[in-house]
N, C-alpha and C positions, 0 to 999 in steps of 0.2 A: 118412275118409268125411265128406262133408259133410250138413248136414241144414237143410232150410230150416224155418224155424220160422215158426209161425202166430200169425196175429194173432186173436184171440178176446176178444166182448165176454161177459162174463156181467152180465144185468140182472135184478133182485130186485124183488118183487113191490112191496115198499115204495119201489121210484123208483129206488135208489143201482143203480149200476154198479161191475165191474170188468173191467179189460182186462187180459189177460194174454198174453205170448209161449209156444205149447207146440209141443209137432211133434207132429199128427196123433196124438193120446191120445184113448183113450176116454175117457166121461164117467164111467165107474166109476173112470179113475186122476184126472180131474179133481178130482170129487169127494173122491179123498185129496190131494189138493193144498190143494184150498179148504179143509179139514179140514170136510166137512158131510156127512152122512148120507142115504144117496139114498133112506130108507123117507122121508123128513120132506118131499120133495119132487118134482113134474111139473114134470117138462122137456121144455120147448117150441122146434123151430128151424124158424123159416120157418113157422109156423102148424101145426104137425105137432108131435104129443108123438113124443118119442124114447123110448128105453131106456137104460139104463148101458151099452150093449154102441155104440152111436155113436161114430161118429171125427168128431170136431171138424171140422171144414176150415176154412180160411182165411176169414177176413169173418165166420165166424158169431156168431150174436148169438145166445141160450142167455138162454131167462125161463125165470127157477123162481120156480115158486108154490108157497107151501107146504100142504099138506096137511092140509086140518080136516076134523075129527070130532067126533061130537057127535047129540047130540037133542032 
């Protein structure tokens, strides 16, 4: 079976980038790819927060911001 894989950029709040090749993964199995904790971070595609429950698709660009607390 064949499987076309996707091209996905993930870019961090602090400027760096990563590109990765995945086929159509959620961002919950991303996230154990990336080895990062999705409580620590909002995920952003196309100006729209997503959820872990998201399928990647081809071209997407994925900004995570990390999450501060505090008073």
């Amino acid at each position: 079976m064949w499987c076309r894989v996707l091209a996905v950029r993930v870019r961090f709040a602090n400027g760096t980038t990563k590109d990765l090749n995945v086929n159509g993964i959620s961002i919950r199995e991303l996230f154990k790819i990336l080895n990062l904790l999705l409580e620590e971070y909002i995920i952003v595609v196309k100006g729209r927060v997503v959820t872990e429950d998201y399928i990647v698709k081809d071209g997407d660009e994925l900004v995570l911001y990390p999450v501060v607390s505090g008073g």
